[in-house]
C-alpha positions in Angstrom: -31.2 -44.1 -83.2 -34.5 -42.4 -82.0 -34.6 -38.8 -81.8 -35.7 -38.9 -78.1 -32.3 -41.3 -77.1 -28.9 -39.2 -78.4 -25.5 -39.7 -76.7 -23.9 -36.3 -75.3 -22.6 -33.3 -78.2 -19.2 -34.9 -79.4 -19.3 -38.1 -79.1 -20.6 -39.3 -82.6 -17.7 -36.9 -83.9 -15.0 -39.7 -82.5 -13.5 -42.0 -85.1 -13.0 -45.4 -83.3 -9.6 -46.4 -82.2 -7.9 -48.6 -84.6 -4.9 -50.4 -82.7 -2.1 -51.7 -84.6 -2.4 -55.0 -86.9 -1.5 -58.2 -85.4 -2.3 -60.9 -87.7 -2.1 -61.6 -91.8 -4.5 -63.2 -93.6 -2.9 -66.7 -94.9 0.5 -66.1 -93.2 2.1 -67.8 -89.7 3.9 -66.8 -87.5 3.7 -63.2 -88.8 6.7 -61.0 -87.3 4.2 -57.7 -85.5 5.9 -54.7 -85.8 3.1 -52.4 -85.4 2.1 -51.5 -81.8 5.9 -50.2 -80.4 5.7 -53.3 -78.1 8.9 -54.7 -76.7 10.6 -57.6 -78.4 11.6 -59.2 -75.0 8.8 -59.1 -73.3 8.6 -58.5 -69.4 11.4 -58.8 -67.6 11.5 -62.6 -65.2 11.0 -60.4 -62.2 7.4 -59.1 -63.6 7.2 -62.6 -64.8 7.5 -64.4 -61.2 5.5 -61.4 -60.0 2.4 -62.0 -62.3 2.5 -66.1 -61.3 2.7 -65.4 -57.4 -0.6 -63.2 -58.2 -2.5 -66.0 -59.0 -2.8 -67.0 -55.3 -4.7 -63.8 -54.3 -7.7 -63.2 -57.2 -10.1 -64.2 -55.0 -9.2 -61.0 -53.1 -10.5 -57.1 -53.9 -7.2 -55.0 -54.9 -6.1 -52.0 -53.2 -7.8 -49.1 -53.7 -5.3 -46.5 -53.4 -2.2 -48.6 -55.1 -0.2 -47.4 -52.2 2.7 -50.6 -53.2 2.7 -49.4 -56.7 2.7 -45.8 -56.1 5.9 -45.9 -53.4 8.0 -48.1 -55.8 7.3 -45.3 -58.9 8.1 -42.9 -56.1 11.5 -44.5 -54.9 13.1 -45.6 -58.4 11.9 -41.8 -60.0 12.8 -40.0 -56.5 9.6 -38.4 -56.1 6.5 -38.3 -53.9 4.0 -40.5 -53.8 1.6 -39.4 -52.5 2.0 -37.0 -56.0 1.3 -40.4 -58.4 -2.1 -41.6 -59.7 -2.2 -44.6 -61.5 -5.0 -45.8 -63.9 -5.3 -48.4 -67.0 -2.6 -47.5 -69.1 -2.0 -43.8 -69.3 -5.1 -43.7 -71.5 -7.2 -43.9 -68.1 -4.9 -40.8 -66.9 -5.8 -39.1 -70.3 -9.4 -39.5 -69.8 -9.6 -38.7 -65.9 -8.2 -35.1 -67.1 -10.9 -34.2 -69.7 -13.7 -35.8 -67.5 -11.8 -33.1 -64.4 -10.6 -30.2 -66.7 -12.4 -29.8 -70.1 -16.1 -29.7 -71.0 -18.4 -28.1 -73.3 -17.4 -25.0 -74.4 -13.7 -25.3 -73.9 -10.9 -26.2 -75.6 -8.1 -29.4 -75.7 -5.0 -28.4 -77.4 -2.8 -31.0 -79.7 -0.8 -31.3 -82.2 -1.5 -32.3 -85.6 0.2 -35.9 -85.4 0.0 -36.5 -81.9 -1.5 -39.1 -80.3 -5.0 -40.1 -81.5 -6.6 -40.4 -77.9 -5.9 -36.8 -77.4 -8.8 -35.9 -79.2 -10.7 -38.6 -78.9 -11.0 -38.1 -74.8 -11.8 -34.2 -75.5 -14.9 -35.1 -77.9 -15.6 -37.8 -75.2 -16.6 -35.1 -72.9 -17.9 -32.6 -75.1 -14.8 -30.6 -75.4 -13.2 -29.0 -78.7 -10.2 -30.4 -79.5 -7.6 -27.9 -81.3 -5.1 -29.4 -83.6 -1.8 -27.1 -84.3 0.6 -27.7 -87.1 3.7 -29.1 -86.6 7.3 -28.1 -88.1 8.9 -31.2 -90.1 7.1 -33.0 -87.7 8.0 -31.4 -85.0 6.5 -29.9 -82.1 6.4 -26.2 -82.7 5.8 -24.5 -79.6 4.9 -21.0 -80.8 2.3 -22.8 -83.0 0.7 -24.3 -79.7 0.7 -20.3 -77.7 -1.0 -19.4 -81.1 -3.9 -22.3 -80.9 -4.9 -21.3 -77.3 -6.8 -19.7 -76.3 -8.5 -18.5 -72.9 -11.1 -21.2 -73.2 -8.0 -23.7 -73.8 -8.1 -26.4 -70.2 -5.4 -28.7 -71.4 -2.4 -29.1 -73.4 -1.2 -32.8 -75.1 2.4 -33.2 -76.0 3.8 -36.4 -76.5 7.6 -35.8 -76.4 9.1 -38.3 -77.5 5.7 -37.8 -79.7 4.0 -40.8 -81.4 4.2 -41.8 -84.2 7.0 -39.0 -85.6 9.6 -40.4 -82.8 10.6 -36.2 -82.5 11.2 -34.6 -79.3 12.3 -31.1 -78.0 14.3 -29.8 -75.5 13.5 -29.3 -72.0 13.9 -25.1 -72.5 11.0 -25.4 -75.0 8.5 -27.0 -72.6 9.7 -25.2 -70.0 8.7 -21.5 -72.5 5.8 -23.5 -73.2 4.3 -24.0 -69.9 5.4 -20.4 -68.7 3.3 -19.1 -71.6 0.1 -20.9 -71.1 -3.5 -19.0 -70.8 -3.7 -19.3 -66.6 -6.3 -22.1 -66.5 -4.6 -24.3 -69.0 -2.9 -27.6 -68.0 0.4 -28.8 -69.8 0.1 -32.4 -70.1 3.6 -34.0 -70.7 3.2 -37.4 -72.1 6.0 -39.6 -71.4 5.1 -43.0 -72.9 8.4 -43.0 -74.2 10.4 -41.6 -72.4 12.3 -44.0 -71.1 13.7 -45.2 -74.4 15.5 -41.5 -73.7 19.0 -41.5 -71.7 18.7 -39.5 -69.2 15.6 -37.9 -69.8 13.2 -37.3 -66.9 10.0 -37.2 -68.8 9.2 -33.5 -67.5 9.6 -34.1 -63.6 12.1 -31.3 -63.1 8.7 -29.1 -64.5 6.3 -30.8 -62.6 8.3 -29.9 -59.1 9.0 -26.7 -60.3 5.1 -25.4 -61.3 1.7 -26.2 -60.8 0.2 -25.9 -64.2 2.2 -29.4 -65.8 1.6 -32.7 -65.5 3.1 -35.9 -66.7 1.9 -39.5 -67.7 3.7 -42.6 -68.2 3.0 -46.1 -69.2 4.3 -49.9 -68.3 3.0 -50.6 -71.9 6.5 -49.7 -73.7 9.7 -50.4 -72.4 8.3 -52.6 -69.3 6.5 -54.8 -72.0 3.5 -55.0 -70.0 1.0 -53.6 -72.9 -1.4 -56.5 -72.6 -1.9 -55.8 -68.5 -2.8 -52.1 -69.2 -1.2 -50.1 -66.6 0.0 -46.5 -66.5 0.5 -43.7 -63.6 0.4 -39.6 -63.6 2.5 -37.2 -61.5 1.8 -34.0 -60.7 0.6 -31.2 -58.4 -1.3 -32.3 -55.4 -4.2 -30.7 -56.1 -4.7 -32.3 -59.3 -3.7 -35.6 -58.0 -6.5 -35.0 -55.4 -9.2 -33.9 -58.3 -8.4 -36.9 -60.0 -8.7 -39.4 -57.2 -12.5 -38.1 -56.6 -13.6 -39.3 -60.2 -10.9 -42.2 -60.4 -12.7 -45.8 -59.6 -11.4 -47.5 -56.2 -10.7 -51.1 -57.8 -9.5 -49.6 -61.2 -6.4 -52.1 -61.2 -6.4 -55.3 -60.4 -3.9 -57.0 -57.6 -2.3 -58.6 -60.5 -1.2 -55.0 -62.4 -0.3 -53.7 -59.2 1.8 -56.2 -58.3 3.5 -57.0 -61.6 3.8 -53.6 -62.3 6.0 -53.2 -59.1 8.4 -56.0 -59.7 9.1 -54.4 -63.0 9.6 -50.7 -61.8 12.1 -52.0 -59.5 14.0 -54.0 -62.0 15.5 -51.1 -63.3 18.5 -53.3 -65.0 16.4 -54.5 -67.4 15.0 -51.3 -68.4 18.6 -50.4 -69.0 19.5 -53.1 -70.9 16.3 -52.5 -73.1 16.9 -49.3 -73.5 20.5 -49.9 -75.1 19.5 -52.7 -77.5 16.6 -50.6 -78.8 19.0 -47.8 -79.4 21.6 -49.9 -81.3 18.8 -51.6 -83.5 16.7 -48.0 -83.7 20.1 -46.9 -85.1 20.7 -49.7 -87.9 17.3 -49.7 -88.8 17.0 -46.3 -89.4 20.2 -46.5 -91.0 19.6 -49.4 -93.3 16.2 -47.7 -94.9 18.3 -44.3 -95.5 20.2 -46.0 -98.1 17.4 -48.1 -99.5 15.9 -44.5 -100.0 13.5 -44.4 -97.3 14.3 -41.6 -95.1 12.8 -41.1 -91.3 13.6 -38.3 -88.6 16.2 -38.8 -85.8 13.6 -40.9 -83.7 13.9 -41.3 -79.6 11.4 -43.9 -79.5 11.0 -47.5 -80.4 10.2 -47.0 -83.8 11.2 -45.2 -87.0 8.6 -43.4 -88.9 9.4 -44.3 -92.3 9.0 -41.6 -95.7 8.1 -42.9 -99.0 7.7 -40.8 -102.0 3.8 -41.1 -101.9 1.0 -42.3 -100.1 0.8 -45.3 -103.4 4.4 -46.0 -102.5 3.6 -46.7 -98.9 0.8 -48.8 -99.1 2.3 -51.2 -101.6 5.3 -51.7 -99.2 3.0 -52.2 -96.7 1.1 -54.9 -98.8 4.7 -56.1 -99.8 5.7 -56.1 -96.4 2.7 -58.3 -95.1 3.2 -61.1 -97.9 6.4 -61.4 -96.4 5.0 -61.9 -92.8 6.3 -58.3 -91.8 3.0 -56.2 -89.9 3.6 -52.5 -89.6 1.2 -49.7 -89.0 -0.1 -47.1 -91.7 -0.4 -44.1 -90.2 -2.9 -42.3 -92.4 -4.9 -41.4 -89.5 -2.0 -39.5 -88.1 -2.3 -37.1 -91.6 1.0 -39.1 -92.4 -0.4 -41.3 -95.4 3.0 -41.8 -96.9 4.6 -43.0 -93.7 5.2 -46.4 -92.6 5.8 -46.6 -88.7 8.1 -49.7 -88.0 8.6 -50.8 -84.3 12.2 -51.3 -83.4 11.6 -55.3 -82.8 14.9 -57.6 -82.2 17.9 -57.8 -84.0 16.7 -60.5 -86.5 13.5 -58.8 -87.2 14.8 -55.4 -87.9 17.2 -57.0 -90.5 14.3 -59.0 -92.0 12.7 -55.3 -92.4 15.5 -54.0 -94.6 15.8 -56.3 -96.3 12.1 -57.0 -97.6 12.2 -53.4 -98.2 15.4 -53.5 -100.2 13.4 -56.1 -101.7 10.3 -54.2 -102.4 12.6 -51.3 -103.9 14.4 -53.2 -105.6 10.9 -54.5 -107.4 10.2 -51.3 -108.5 
């Protein structure tokens, strides 16, 4: 790099993106339990939906999403003319710091949330502030402490990633009632719903105008490898994000797949269950191996070893045996082991390679 040609403050301060593993050196048909994708897929509507779309790619998409964004608005009763959708809820992420943050100002997270957080903050020049966490739990006084009144927006995953913790809807509620008055509570609801009953934080986005929330068709939809997410929120931050927001940003295909699976909201339900029966046994199953995690609402345990040397020979252990999880050093959780909740037969094999590995040693 020349000293005349420099990218903008920040930037060279990001660490890239590492996604989770999906392949072993030497080993087939390795079992991936390391990006919280669902074991079963799409559902056949978004299947059927995806081949009919093949008749249309010579044709430019819609520009506004106007299909997508009424069925959102009809299964999650609200307005859609209120929803924004982008690729993945990454896109959604970045459209805020490019509309809110900037040099000088300040992105609030906390301390194992989720790694794009900061990275979209640098990305515009903005100072990302991490706050601790309490056992891995969102603390909310320890995010009024870290703002201040340069502070734009506030991250909280809840469920978060990778810790699986969430909090009550009192404590976002204090939290967003508390914020410095140009701050932006950003609710991220990529998991939320793996969460009975949970609304993701819609009851506070209708009730305020300083709270927004993102979620994903990358989770529970299994639609990770078409990359499609959607915001909600107060009109005019829906509108400020539309200006900067590219018109052909999803394809028809997304669009269209994406809408057959909103609708089938049976198979969400039914996904929903199974990951809770198997997020139970698993979690269960490592507590009396001796491997301890928190009371996760996700799809996936965060998994405690007695050292960072313990977790990464499990993990090495693991992989021989065709099992791919994800370290989460770069969480500041180096003796953690985050295991998707996959299908019944993979969460057994899980236990018992690391009954296995224990056993060993």
């Amino acid at each position: 790099m020349t000293n005349a040609i420099r990218p903008q403050p920040g930037i060279l301060d990001i660490a890239l993106y590492e996604g989770g593993k999906s392949n072993v050196a030497g080993v087939a048909n390795a079992v991936k339990l390391s990006s919280n994708e669902n074991p079963f897929g799409p559902s056949d509507r978004a299947k059927e939906a995806y081949q009919r779309a093949i008749h249309s790619l010579h044709r430019y998409p819609s520009t506004d999403h106007g299909g997508l964004r009424r069925a959102i608005a009809e299964v999650h009763k609200l307005d859609a003319d209120r929803v924004i959708c982008g690729v993945g809820s990454d896109e959604i992420i970045t459209f805020l710091c490019q509309a809110y943050a900037g040099p000088g100002e300040e992105v609030v997270h906390t301390e194992h949330g989720f790694l794009m957080y900061r990275i979209s903050a640098l990305a515009v020049g903005a100072r990302p502030i991490e706050v601790k966490e309490r056992e891995r739990t969102t603390d909310v006084d320890a995010i009024l402490a870290g703002c201040s009144p340069m502070t734009r927006l506030v991250f909280l995953a809840n469920p978060n990633n990778p810790t699986g913790t969430m909090i009550p809807a009192p404590e976002i509620a204090r939290l967003a009632d508390s914020l410095p008055q140009r701050a932006i509570l950003v609710l991220d609801g990529a998991y939320a719903e793996y969460v009975d009953g949970y609304d993701g934080g819609l009851a506070l986005v209708e009730s305020r105008e300083n709270v927004f929330m993102t979620r994903t068709f990358s989770k529970i939809y299994g639609l990770g490898g078409l990359r499609i997410g959607w915001g909600y929120g107060p009109k005019h931050i829906i509108d400020v994000l539309n200006r900067i927001r590219g018109p052909f940003n999803l394809s028809t295909t997304q669009q269209e797949v994406a809408e057959a699976a909103v609708r089938d909201q049976d198979f969400v339900n039914k996904c929903r269950s199974e990951n809770a029966r198997m997020r139970a046994w698993l979690a269960g199953a490592l507590a009396e191996l001796g491997v301890p995690s928190d009371t996760s609402m996700a799809n996936f345990v965060l998994a405690r070893f007695s050292s960072t040397e313990e977790a990464e020979a499990c993990d090495a252990f693991l992989q021989s045996q065709g099992l791919i999880v994800r370290r989460v050093a770069g969480y500041k959780l180096p003796h953690c082991l985050r295991i998707t909740v996959g299908d019944e037969s993979s969460c057994r094999r899980v236990a018992h390679a690391v009954g296995q590995f224990k056993g060993v040693r």
